[in-house]
N, C-alpha and C positions, 0 to 999 in steps of 0.2 A: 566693557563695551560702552561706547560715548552715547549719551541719545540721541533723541530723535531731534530737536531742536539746536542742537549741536552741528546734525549732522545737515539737517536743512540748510544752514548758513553757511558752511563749508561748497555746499552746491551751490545756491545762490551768488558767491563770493566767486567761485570758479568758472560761472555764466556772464557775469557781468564785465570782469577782469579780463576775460579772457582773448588773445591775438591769437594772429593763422601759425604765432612758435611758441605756443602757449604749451605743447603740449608733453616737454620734456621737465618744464619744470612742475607741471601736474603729476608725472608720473614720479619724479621725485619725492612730494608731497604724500604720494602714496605710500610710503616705505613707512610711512606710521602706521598705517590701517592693515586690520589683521583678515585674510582671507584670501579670495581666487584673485589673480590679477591676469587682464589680459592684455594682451602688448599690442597695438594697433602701430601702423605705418602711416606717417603723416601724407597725405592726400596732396597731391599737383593740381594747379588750376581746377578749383574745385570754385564756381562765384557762389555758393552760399555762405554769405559771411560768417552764419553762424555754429558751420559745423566743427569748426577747433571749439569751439565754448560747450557744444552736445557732448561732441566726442569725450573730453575731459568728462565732463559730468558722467558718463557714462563709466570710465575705468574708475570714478570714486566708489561707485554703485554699487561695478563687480567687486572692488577691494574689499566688500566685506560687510558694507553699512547697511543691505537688506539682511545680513544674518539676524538684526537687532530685532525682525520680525520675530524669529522662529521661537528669541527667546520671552517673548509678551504674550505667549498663552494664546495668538491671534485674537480676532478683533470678532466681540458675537452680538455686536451692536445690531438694531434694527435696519433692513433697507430702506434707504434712502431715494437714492439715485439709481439711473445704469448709465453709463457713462461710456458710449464707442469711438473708437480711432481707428479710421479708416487711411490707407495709404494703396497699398494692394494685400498686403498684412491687415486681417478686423482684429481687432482686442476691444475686449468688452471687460470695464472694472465694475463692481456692486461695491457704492460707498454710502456708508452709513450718516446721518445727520450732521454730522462734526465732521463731516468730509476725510473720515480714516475710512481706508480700504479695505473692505471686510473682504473679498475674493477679486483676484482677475482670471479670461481666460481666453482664448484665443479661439476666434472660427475657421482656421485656416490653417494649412499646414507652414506658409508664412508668418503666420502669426504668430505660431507655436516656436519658429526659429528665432523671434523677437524675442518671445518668454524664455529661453532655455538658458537656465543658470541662474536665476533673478526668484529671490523670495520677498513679494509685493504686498503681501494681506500683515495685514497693521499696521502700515507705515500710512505716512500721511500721502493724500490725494496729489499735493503739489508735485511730490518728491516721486511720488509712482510715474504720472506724468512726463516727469521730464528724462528719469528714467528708459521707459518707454522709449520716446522721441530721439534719446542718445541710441541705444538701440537699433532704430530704426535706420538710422545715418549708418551708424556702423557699419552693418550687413548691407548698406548700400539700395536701401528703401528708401531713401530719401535723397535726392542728389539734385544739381542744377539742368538737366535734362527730363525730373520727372519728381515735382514740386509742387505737388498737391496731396491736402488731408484735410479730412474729411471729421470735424468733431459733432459728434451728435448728444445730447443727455435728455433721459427721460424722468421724469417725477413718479413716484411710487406710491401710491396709498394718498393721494394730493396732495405729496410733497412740492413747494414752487421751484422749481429748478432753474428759472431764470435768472439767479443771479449766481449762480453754480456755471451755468453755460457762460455767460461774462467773462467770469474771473480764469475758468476755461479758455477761451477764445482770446483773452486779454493774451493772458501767459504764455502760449503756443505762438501766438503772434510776435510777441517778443524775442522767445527763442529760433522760431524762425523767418527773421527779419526778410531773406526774399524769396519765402514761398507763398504758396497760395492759399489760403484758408478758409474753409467752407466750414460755415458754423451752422448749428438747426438746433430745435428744442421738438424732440418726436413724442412728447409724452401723450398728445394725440393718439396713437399709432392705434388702427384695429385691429382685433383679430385677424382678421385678411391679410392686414400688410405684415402682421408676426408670420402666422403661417407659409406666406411668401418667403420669407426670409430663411426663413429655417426649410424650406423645402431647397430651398439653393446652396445652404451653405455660408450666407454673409448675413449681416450686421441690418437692424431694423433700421439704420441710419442710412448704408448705404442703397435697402433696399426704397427710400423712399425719396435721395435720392434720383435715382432709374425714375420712379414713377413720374416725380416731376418734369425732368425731361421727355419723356413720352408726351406727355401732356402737352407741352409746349412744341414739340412735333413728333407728326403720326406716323411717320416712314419709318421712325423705328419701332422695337416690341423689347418687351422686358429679357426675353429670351438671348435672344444677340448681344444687349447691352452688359449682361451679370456678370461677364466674364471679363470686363475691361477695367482697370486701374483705376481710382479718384482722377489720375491726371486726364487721361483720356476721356472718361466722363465730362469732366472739367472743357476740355478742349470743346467738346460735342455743344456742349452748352453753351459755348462760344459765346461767356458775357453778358446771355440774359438774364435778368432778376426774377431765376426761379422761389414760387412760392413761400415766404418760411425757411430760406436758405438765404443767409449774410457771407457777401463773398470778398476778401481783401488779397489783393494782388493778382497776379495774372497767371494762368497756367504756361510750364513750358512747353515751346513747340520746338528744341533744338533737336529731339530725334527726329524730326522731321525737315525735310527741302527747302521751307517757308514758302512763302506765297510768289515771291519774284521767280522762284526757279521751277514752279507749279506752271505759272504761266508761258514762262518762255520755254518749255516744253510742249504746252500746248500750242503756243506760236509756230515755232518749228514744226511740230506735224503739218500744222493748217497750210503751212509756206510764206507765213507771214509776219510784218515785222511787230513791233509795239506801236508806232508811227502810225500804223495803217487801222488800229480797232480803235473801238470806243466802247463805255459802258461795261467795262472790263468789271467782272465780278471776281473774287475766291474764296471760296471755303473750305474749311476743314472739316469731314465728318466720316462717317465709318460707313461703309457700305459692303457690303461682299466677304464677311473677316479679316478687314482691312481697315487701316486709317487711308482714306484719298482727300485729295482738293477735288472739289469741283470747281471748273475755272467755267466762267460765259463770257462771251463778247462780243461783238456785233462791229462787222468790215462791209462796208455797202448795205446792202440790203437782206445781208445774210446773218442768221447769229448763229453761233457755235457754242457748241457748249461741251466742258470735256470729263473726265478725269480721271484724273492724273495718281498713282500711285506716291501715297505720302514719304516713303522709305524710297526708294529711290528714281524718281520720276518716270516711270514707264506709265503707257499711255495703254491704261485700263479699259476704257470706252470712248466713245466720239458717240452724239446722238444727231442724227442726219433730220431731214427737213420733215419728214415724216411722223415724229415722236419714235425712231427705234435710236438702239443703242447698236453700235456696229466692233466688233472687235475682231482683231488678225483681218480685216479689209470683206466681211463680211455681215451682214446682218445677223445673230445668233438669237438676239434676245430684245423684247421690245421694253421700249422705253415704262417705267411705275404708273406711267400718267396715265398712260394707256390702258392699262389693263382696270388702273382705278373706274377711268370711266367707264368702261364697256360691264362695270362689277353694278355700279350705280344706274347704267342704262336697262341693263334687264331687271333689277329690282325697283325702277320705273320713281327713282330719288333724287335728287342730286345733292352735290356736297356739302349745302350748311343747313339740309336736311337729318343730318347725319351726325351721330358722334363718333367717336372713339374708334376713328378709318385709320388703320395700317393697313400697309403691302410689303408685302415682302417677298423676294425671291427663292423659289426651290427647284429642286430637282424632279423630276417625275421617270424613272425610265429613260435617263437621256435628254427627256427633254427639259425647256425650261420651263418651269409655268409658276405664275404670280400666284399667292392667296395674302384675297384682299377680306378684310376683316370690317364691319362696322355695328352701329347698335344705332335703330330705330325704334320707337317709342319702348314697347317692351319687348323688342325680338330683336333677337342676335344673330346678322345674316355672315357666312363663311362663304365665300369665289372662291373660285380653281380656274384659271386663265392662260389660256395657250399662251406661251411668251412669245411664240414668232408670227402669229395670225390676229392674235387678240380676241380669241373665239371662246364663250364660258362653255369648260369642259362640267365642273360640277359645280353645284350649290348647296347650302343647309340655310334651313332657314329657323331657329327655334325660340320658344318662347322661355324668356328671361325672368324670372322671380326676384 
């Protein structure tokens, strides 16, 4: 069995070397290494440049070179680090000071499909990593429609993890030359945001994150967001510089219509051309269990405002002069804004009165009705708001500790 140092530079050399025909003579190269080999099909217009150089590094992996784990007695070093990668796959590694990998393990059943087959505990940090990341390409977690990850590391016992998360973020950046990469250092994290995490299912990385997002806008809640990909999150965030999260390159929006075909959807409903608006707005965000544009724009004296289903442009809502939201050519359900205020009006507040204001839409019996959420000094007020009258159906009002 070759070691470990051996076998680092064998990766290394097959990441750096490596073109989009790179991948017949890796697997060549393999008929030395003794173990699993898996035979991947080389990928058509694939624009991540760097998934022939993952890939390769990935069939050295399976050939054999994590068995060199099983035979070192594993690794009973102290914790160090926790170190998660987030994609829609969480894998969470515990590495010891010298950055060997004392356990990985997976929050998801995703994740679990990343791990399967791969013996990771005592190998080195770099080579677990990029592992991983081949991996991930592999099973087709990572691709040029849905290019974003999510690295997070926490220090242990006041371990400084900052130059841990660096050489992290460095490395990942490099093997994924055009994805998007969201770096964080969560050694922060309280009890609250563990327990969050683990009450859901995901990674103390990605649960914080959701939180920042929240933060930066109240329309959404932790609950709708948990279930959405790094990419999508990414998207949602749409390039502001959240809190303690370093972000490099751009999320992809190619599952999606883009913005030109958002709008002249919503032109077309209105009857009107691009010539005739101004002030034309789009965004991308999630509303309804859904990614949409919201497109606005303003022809005379009128604005409009739409949106528009991101997957294949059908026209989710129109919100008329009124503040409601109108769908199939009826009124069904009113407009967030609305029932925000009428939530603030009888708790006799207004809004930068206020923190921590989501709304959000539900079901009641058929009908529709908003519960609008906010925190004033120390009490926690809950709305229930008719969605088509903007009438408050109920309230709580309690006090916060």
């Amino acid at each position: 069995m070759k070691d470990n140092s051996n076998i680092e530079s064998k990766l290394r050399s097959a990441v750096s070397n490596a073109v989009p025909d790179v991948l017949d003579s890796v697997m060549d190269a393999c008929d030395h290494e003794k173990g699993k080999v898996i035979y991947m099909e080389k990928k058509k217009n694939n624009t991540i440049r760097s998934l022939a150089a993952i890939a390769a590094v990935f069939v050295l992996v399976i050939a054999g070179i994590f068995l060199a784990g099983r035979f070192q007695g594993g690794n009973t070093s102290a914790l160090a680090a926790v170190v998660s990668l987030d994609v829609n796959p969480g894998i969470e590694l515990n590495v010891d000071k010298n950055e060997k990998v004392i356990s990985v393990s997976a929050v998801n059943d995703d994740g679990r499909e990343v791990l399967s087959g791969m013996e990771l505990d005592g190998t080195s940090f770099d080579v677990a990593v990029n592992a991983i990341i081949g991996s991930m390409l592999q099973h087709g977690y990572l691709d040029d429609t849905a290019n974003s990850i999510l690295l997070s590391v926490s220090g242990v016992d006041g371990y400084d993890a900052t130059k841990l998360q660096a050489k992290l973020t460095d490395n990942v950046s490099q093997l994924l030359k055009d994805c998007s990469v969201l770096s964080q250092n969560v050694s922060d994290a309280d009890s609250k945001l563990v327990d969050k995490a683990n009450k859901y299912g995901i990674t103390v990385g990605k649960a914080r994150l959701i939180e920042e997002i929240i933060s930066s806008n109240s329309r959404h809640n932790f609950e709708e967001l948990v279930g959405l990909t790094i990419n999508e999150l990414n998207l949602i965030a749409d390039g502001q510089q959240l809190p303690g999260i370093s972000t490099q390159g751009q999320a992809s929006d190619k599952s999606y219509i883009g913005n030109d075909a958002a709008l002249s959807a919503a032109l077309t409903h209105a009857g009107l051309s691009s010539n005739d608006v101004r002030e034309v707005e789009v965004d991308l965000d999630y509303e309804y269990g859904m990614m949409v544009y919201e497109v606005e724009f303003e022809c005379g004296s009128v604005e409009y405002e739409y949106g528009i289903a991101a997957t294949d442009g059908s026209v989710i809502w129109v919100e008329d002069d009124e503040g409601y939201r109108v769908r199939s050519g009826r009124p069904d359900y009113m407009y967030a804004n609305t029932a925000k205020r009428a939530a603030l009006s009888h708790a006799g507040l207004t809004e930068d009165q206020v923190s921590l204001l989501r709304t959000e839409l539900d079901h009641d019996d058929g009908i529709h009705v908003y519960e609008v959420k906010f925190k004033y000094g120390d009490y926690e007020y809950e709305y229930k708001v008719d969605g088509g009258s903007g009438t408050v159906i109920d309230f709580e009002k309690e006090l916060h500790h």
